[in-house]
N, C-alpha and C positions, 0 to 999 in steps of 0.2 A: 426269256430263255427258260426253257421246260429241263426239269430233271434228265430227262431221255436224250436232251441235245446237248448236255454238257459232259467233254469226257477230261478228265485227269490225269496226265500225263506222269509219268516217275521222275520226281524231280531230281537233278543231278544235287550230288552233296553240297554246293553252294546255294542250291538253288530253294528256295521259298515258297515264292507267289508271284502272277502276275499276270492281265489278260490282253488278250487278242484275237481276233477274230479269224475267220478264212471266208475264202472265196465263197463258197455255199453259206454263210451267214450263223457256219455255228461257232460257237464258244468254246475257246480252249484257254485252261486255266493252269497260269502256273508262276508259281508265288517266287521271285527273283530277289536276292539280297547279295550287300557286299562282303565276298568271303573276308574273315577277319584280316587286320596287317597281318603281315607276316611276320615281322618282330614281334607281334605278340603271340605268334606261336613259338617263336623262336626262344622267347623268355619264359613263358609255361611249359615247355618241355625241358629247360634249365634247369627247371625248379622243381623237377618232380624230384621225388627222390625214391631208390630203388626197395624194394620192398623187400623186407630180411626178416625171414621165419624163425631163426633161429641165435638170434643178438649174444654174443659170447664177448665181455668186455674182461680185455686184461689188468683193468683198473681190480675188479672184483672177483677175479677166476685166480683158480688154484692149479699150478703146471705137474704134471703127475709125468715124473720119470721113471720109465721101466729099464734096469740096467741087466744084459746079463754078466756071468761071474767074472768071464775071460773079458767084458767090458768090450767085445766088439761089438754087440746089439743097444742102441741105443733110440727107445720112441720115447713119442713126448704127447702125453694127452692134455687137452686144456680143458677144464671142467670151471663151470659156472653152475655155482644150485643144482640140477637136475640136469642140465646140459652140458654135454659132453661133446669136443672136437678131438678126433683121434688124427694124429697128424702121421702120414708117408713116415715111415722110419728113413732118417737124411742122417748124413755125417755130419753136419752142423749143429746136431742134437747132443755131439761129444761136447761142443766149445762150450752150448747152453748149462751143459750137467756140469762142467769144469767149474763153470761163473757159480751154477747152484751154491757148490759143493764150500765154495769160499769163501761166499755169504754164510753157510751153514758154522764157518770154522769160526765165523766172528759171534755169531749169535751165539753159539756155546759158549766161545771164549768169555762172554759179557762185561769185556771190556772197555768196550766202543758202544757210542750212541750209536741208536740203527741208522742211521743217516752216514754213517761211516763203514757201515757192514758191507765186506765184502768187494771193493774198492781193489784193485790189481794194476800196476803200470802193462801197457799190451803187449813191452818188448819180454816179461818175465812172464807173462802169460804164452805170449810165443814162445820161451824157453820150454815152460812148464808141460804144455800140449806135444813139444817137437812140429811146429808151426811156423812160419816167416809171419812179421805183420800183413802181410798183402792178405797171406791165408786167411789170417782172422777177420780182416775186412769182407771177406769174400761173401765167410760163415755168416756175418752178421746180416751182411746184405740178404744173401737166402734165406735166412732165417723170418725173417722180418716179411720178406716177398713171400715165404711158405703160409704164416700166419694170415698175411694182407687176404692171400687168394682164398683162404677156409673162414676168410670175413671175422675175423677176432677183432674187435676194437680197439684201437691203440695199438697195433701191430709194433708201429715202428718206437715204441718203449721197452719192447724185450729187453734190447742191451741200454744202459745208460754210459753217456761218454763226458769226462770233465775235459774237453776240448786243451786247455792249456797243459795239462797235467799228461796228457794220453795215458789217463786211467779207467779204465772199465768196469760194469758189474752187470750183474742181473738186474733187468729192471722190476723184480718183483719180490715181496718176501715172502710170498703163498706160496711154496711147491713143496712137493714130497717126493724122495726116492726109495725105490722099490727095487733090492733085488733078489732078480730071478734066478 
C-alpha cells in the first residue's frame, strides 16, 4: 500500500484506529477503541471540583458593617486579606448587626470567656429586633443562602445555634461597625 492509496478518515471521538479494505483494493484507516465505562465518566466528573477565583473563608474573613444613623441602611462586606465580598444590602443584615452588636457587649464587658460572647435565647432576640421566631429563622436561612451564593466558605457558620438552649450568636469574632 502506497502513501497515495491510503486515506484517513476523521475519526469519530471514540474512535482510534482500525483497517479495512474496499472494493477497489484500497486502504482505509481508522484506529477503533472502547469508549470509556460510563461509570467512569460518571465518577470523574463527581469529582471535579468547581474552580473558585476568588476563595473567601469565614473561618479567616473579617465582616465589615456599614450602618446608617436612622439604622435603616444595613450592608455587609466580607473581607479576607485583600479580598473583598460586597454583599446585596438585605434586611437580614439587621439580625446579623443585632448578633454583632452583642458579641461586641460581652467583649467589652470582659466578663465572659469568648466562648461565651454573645450568646442570646432567640425568643429575646425576637423581643429585642420586634421579630416572631419564624422571622429570625427566615433571616438566618437567607443569610447563610446570601453568603453560599457569593461562594464565602463556611456559609452556613454565620449564625451559631446551641440547639437545646435555643440560643444564638454570631458565628464570628472578626467584624467591624461603621457608621455612616
Amino acid at each position: 500500500m502506497t502513501a497515495s492509496s491510503r486515506r484517513v478518515l476523521p475519526a469519530p471521538l471514540s474512535a482510534v484506529s482500525a483497517a479495512a479494505s474496499t472494493a477497489a483494493g484500497t486502504a482505509i484507516e481508522a484506529r477503533l477503541s472502547e469508549p470509556p465505562p460510563l461509570r467512569s465518566m460518571v465518577a470523574e466528573a463527581a469529582s471535579v471540583q468547581p474552580l473558585r477565583l476568588s476563595c473567601v473563608s469565614l473561618d479567616t474573613a473579617t465582616l465589615e458593617f456599614a450602618v446608617s444613623r436612622d439604622e435603616e441602611f444595613v450592608s455587609l462586606t466580607v473581607v479576607d486579606g485583600d479580598r473583598r465580598v460586597e454583599l446585596r444590602p438585605r434586611a437580614h443584615h439587621y439580625l446579623l448587626l443585632t448578633l454583632a452588636r452583642l458579641r461586641l457587649e460581652d467583649i467589652r464587658a470582659g466578663e465572659l470567656p469568648p466562648t461565651s460572647h454573645g450568646w442570646i435565647h432567640q425568643i429575646d432576640l425576637a423581643r429585642l429586633i420586634d421579630a416572631t421566631e419564624a422571622k429570625i429563622d427566615v433571616d438566618i436561612f437567607r443569610a447563610r443562602k446570601q453568603l453560599l451564593k457569593a461562594e464565602v466558605e463556611g456559609a452556613a457558620a454565620i449564625v451559631e445555634r446551641r440547639a437545646r438552649t435555643r440560643q444564638l450568636r454570631l458565628g464570628t469574632s472578626r467584624f467591624r461597625i461603621i457608621n455612616l
